[in-house]
C-alpha positions in Angstrom: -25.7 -41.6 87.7 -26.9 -38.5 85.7 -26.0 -38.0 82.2 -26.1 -34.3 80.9 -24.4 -33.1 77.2 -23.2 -29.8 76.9 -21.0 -27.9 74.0 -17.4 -27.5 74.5 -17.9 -23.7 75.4 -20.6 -24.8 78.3 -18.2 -27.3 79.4 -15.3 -25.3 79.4 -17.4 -22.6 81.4 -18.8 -25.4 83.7 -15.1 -26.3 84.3 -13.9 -22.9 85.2 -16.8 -22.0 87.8 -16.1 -25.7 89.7 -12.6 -23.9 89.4 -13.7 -21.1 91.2 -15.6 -22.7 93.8 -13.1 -25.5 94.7 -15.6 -27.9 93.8 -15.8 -31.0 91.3 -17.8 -30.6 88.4 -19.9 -33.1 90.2 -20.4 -31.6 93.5 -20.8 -28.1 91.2 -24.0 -29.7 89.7 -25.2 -31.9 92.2 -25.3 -28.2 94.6 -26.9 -26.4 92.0 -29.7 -29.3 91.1 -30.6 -30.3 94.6 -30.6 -26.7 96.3 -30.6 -23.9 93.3 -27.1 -22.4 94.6 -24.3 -24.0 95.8 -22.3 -23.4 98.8 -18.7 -23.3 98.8 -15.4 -20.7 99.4 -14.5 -18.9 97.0 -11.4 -16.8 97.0 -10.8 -13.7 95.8 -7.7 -11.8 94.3 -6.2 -11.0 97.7 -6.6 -15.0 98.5 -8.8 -14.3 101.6 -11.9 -16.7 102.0 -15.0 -15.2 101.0 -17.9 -15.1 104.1 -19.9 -18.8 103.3 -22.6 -20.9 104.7 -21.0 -22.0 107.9 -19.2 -18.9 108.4 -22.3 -17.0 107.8 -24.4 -19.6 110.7 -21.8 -19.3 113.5 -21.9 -15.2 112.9 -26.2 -15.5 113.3 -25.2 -17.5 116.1 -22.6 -15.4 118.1 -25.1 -12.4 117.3 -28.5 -14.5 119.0 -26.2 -14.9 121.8 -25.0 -11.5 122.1 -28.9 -10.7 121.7 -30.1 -13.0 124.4 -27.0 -11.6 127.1 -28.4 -8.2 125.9 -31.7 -9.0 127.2 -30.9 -10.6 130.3 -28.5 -7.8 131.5 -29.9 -5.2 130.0 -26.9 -4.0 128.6 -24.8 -3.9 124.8 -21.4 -5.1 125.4 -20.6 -5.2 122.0 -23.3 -6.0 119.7 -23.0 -2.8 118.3 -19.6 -2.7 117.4 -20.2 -5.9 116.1 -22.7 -4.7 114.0 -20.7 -2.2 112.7 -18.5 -4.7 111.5 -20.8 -7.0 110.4 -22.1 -3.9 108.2 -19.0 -3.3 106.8 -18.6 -6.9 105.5 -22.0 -6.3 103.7 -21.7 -3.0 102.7 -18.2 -2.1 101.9 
């Protein structure tokens, strides 16, 4: 067990972004200590799921696939409507 002290305001600031992230203060700080970031959904005003880690994995996955079939047939099925799209998340 780790002990920190913060001031009320830090706390109360803490609190709200373990709010945000749907994490427990704990999880918050364990995340942030052990990898710098922490990875969890957050949701935004419209109450859609933000893009996160595993989201983010099984896209770069689908699109290596899509790459390799590319390759082999020597054709674009739909990588670059994909592409599009996933350009569109990224840059709306």
């Amino acid at each position: 067990m780790i002990v920190i002290r913060v001031s009320v305001l830090e706390k109360k600031q803490i609190q709200k972004r373990a709010e945000k992230y749907h994490l427990s203060i704990s999880d918050l700080a364990r995340q942030f200590l052990l990898n710098g970031h922490a990875w969890a959904k957050e949701i935004n005003a419209f109450s859609e799921p933000i893009l996160d880690r595993k989201t983010l994995i099984g896209l770069s996955n689908n699109l290596n696939q899509l790459t390799r079939y590319a390759h082999q047939k020597k054709e674009l099925p739909v990588i670059m409507e994909l592409l599009q799209k996933i350009n569109k998340i990224f840059d709306p």
